[in-house]
C-alpha positions in Angstrom: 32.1 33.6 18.2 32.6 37.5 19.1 35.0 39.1 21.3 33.8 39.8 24.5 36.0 43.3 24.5 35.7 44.3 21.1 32.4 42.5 19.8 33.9 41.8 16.7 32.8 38.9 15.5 35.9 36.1 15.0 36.3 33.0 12.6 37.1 30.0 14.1 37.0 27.5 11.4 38.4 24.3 13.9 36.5 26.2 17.1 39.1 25.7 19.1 41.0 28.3 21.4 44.6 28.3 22.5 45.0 29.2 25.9 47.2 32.4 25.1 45.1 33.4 22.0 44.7 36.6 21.3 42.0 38.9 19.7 43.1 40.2 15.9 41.3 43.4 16.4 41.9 44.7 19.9 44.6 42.0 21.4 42.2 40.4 24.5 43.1 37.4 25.4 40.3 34.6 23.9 40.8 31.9 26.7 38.6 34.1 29.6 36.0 33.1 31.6 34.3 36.1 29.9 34.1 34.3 26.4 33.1 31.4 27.8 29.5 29.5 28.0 29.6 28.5 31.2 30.4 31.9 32.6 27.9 33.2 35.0 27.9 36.1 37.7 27.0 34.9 41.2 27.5 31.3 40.9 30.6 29.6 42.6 33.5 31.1 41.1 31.2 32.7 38.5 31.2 28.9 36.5 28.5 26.6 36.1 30.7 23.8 35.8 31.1 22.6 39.9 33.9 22.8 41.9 36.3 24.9 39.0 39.1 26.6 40.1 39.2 30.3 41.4 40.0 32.4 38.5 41.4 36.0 39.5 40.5 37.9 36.8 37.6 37.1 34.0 39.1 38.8 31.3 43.1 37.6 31.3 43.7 34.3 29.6 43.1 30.8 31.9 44.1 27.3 32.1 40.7 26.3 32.7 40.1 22.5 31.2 36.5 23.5 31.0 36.0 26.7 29.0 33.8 26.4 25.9 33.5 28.8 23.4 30.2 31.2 24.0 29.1 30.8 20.8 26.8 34.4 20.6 27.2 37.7 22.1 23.1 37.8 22.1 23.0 34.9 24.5 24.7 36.8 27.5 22.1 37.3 29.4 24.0 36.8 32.5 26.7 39.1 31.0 24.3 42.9 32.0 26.6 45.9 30.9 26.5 48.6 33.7 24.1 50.8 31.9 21.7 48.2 31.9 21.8 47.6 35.5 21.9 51.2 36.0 18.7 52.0 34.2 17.3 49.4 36.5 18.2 50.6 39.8 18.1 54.3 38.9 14.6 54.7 36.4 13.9 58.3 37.5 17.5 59.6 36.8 18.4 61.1 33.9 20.9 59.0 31.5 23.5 61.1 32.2 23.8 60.7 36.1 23.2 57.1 35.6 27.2 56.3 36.0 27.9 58.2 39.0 24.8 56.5 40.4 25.3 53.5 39.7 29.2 53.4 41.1 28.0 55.4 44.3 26.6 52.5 45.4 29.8 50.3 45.9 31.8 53.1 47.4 33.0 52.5 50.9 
């Protein structure tokens, strides 16, 4: 398993997470929606597991009875960073206007 903050990669010989676990390298909490398998933007409550709870924010650690360990960072293809969804949106612009873009868009 990697970090979802840090990418470093993490040795879980039991593969098991406590829910207040935190990252050796960069101190992120382990037990997040964010490092989980079943994590997915735009579903209910970002989960494919039905009817979980509302979790607040993705990246703080959960009590969530579901979480499974996402076991590679290559597998996230739900988990776009904002220069890749940038570079879709904006393919004419030049990379470095890309940010400024790509956060115009959700300005009120």
């Amino acid at each position: 398993m990697h970090c979802f903050k840090c990418k470093n990669k993490l040795d879980l010989p039991n593969k098991k997470i406590g829910f207040k676990e935190m990252c050796p390298f960069c101190e992120a909490d382990l037990h997040v929606c964010k490092n989980c398998k079943y994590y997915l933007v735009g579903k209910p409550n970002d989960c494919l597991v039905p009817n979980t709870e509302f979790v607040s924010d993705r990246e703080k650690y959960n009590f969530c009875e579901d979480f499974s360990i996402k076991e590679n960072l290559l597998d996230e293809s739900n988990n776009k960073t904002k220069k890749d969804i940038s570079k879709k949106l904006f393919k004419d612009i030049e990379e470095d206007d890309e940010n400024k873009n790509f956060d115009s868009l959700f300005k009120d």
